[in-house]
C-alpha positions in Angstrom: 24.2 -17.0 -29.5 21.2 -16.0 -31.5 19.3 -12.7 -30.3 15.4 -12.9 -29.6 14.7 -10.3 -32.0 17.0 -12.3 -34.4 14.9 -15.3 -34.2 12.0 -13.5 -34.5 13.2 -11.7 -37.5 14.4 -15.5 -38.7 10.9 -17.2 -38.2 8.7 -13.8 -39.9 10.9 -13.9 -43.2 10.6 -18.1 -43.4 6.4 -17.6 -42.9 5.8 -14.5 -44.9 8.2 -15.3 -47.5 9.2 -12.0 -47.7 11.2 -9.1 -45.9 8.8 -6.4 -46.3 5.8 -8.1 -44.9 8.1 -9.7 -42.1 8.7 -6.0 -41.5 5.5 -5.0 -41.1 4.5 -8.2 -38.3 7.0 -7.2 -36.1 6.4 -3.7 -36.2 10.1 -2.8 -37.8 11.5 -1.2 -41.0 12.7 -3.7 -43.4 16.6 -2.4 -43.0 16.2 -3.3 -39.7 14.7 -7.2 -40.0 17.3 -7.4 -43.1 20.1 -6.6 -40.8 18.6 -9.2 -38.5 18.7 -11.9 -40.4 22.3 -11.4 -42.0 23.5 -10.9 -38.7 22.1 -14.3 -37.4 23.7 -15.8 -40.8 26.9 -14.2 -39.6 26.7 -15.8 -36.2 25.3 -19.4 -37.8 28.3 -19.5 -41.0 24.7 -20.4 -43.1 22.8 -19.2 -45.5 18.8 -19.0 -44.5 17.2 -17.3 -47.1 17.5 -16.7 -51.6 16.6 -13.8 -52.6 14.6 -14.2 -56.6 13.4 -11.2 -57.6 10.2 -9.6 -55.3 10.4 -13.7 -53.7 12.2 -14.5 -50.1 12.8 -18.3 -50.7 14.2 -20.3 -47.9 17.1 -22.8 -47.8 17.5 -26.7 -47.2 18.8 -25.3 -44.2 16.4 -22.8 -43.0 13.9 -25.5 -43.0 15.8 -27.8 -40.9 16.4 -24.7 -38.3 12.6 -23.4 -38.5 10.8 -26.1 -36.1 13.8 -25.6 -33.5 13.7 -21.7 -33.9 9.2 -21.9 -33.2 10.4 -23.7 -30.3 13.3 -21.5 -29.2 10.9 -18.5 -29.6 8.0 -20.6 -27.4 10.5 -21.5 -24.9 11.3 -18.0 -24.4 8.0 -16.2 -24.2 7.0 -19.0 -21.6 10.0 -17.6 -19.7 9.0 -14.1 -20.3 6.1 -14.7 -18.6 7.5 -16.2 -15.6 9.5 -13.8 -15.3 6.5 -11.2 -15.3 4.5 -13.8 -12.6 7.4 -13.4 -10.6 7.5 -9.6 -10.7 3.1 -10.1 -10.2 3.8 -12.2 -7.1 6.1 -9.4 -5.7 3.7 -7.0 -5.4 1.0 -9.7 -5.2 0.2 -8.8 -1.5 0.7 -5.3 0.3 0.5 -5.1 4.2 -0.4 -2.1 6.4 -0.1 -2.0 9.6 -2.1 0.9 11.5 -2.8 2.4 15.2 -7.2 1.7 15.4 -7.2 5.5 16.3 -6.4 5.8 12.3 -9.8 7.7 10.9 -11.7 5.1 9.1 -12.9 7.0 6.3 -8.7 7.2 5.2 -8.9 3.1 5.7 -12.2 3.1 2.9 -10.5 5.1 0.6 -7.1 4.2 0.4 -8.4 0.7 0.4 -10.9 1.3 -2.4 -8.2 3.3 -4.7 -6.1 0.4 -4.6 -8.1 -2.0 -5.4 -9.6 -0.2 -8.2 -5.9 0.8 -9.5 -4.5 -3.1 -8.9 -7.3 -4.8 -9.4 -5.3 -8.3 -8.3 -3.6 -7.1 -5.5 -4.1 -8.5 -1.9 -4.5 -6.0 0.7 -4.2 -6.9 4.4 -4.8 -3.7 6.8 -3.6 -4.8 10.3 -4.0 -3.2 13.9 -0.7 -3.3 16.0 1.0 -1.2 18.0 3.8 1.6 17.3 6.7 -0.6 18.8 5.6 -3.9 17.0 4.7 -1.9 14.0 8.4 -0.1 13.9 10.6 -3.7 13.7 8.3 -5.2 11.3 8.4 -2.2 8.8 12.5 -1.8 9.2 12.3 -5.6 8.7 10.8 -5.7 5.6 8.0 -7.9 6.8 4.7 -5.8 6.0 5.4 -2.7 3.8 3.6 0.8 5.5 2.7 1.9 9.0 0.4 4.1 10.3 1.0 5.5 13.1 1.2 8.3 15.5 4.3 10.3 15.0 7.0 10.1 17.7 10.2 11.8 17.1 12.2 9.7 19.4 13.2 6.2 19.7 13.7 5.0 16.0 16.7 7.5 14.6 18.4 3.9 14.8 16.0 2.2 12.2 16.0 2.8 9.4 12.4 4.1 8.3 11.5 6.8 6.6 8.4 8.8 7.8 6.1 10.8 6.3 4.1 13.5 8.7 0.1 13.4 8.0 -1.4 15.7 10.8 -3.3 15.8 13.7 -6.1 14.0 14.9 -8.4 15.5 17.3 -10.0 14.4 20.3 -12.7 15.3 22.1 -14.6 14.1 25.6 -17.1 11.9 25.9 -19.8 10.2 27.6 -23.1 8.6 28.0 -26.2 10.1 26.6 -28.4 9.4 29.4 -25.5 8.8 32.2 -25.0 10.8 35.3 -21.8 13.0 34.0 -24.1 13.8 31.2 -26.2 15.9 33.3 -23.8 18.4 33.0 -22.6 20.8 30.3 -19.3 21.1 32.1 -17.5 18.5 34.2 -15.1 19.5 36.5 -11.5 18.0 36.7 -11.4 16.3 39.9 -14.7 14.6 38.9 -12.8 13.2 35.6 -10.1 12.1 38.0 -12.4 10.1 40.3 -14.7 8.3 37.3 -13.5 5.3 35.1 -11.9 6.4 32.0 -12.2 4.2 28.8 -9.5 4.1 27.0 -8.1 2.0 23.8 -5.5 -0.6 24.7 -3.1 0.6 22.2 -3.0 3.9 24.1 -2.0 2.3 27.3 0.7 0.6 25.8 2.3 3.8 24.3 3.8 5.3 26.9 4.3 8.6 25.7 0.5 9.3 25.4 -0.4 8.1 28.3 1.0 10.6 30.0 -1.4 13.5 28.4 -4.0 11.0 27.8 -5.1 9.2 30.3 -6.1 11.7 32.8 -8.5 9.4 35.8 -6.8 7.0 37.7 -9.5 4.7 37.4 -9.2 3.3 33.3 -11.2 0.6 31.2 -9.2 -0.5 28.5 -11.2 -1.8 25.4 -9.4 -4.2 21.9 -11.8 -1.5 19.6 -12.9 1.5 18.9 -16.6 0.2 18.8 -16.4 -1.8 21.9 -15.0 1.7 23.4 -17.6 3.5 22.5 -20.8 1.5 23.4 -18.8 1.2 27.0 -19.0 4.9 27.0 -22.7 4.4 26.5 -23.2 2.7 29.5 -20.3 4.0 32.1 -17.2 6.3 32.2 -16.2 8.9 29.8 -13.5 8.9 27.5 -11.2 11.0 24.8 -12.4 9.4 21.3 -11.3 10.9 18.1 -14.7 12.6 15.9 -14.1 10.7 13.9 -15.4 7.8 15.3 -17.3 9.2 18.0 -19.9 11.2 15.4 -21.8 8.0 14.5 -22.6 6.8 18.0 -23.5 11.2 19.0 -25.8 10.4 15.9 -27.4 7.4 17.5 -27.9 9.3 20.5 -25.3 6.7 22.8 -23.2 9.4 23.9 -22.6 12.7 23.9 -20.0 15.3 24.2 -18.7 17.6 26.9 -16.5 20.1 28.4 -13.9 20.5 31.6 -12.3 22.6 33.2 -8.8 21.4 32.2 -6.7 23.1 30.1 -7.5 21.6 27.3 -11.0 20.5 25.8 -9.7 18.9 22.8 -6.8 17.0 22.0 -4.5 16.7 19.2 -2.4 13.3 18.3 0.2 13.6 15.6 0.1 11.1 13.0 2.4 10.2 10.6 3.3 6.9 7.9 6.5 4.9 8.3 8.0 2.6 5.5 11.2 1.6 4.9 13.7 3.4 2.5 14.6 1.6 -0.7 16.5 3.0 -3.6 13.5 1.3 -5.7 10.1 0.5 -4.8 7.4 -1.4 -6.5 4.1 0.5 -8.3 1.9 -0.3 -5.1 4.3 2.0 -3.0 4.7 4.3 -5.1 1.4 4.7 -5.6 0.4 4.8 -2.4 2.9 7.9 -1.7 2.0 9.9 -4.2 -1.4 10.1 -3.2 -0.7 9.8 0.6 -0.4 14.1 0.9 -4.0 14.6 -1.0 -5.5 12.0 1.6 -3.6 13.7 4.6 -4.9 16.8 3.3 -8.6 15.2 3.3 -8.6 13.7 6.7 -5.8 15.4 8.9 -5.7 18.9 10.0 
């Protein structure tokens, strides 16, 4: 069966009449589109071209075979290119899923750097929670995770992870409420008032236990809801993230206690699951992912 390149080869000798000039269309040395076209004589037991003097002439029979080879050499560059739309719609979409404690400012870039290095791809960020987010990434169905980092529970899967940092935490509270009176708010206090907390946090049980500290707890779907709650009643553990634009607005404030701890630390961390090749879009994204860890994690 006759190559592509010796159709090619066949077609650019018939229309520039010449081996040399054939040569120079498709970008080869003229040994090399010579070699082409005896080889595809060879292969067809016919003769295509006469050579008279500096002049390429073609045969009776190359000019039956030229309309058939133009179509032969359309047919395949129309599958060439499905083949390329198919590898396009592969990596057509790319899905993240992440924890809504994930600092915002990592969503904006990541999400503009993408766009600007596929400028065609569909990006859909989606909130979830560590347990739904684990069994979609190990089943293939969306392709990253962001998430805090636990070391248990997922040796099973089959995920790789990648360890980003630590988020930090502080306390807050109402500008203008009554616990904003003072600088330093004792435990039992803490205990006794509602706490606000975010949904997902409630739902992963091993930060609850550090993490939700009052018995009393308001849990909000986002982190802005959570925060303009905090304006009007409770207190809460908000990353500064997104607590600084609402201290800015002068909605709440920070404070200290007398626990142990003023400031809390979550571990975070990206899960995706292992494959022995991965498209541009993840690779991309991993090769940048320790310069924006570095940028937004401590």
């Amino acid at each position: 069966m006759a190559s592509i390149d010796q159709i090619n080869a066949f077609i650019a000798v018939y229309e520039t009449k010449g081996y040399s000039p054939a040569a120079k269309q498709l970008n080869k040395s003229r040994t090399t589109v010579r070699e082409l076209v005896m080889t595809l004589e060879d292969q067809l037991a016919l003769v295509l071209f006469e050579v008279d003097g500096r002049k390429v002439i073609p045969t009776v029979d190359a000019q039956k075979l030229h309309f058939q080879a133009k179509l032969l050499q359309s047919h395949l560059a129309s599958f060439n290119e499905l083949v390329d739309s198919i590898h396009a719609q592969e990596e057509a979409s790319f899905t993240i899923l992440y924890d809504p404690m994930l600092n915002p400012a990592l969503i904006v870039e990541l999400t503009a750097e993408l766009s600007q290095t596929f400028p065609r791809l569909k990006l859909d960020w989606q909130v979830d929670d560590w347990n739904s987010a684990m069994k979609k990434v190990a089943s293939g169905e969306v392709d990253f995770a962001f998430m805090p980092n636990k070391k248990s529970s997922f040796s099973a899967i089959k995920i790789d992870v990648k360890f980003l940092g630590f988020q930090s935490y502080g306390f807050y509270t109402s500008a203008t409420g009554l616990l904003s009176e003072n600088a330093m708010i004792d435990k039992l206090i803490l205990r006794q008032e509602p706490q606000v907390l975010h949904q997902n946090i409630v739902r992963n049980d091993e930060n609850v236990e550090y993490m939700r500290i009052s018995a009393n707890y308001i849990a909000v779907m986002n982190n802005d809801e959570l925060c303009r709650t905090l304006a009007k009643v409770g207190w809460g553990l908000v990353p500064h993230c997104y607590a600084k634009p609402y201290v800015d607005m002068g909605l709440i404030k920070p404070f200290t206690t007398n626990l142990l701890l003023n400031e809390y630390k979550m571990s975070i961390a990206a899960y995706y699951a292992p494959a022995i090749t991965r498209g541009p879009v993840m690779a991309h994204v991993l090769n940048i992912l320790p310069e924006l860890a570095a940028k937004y994690y401590s």
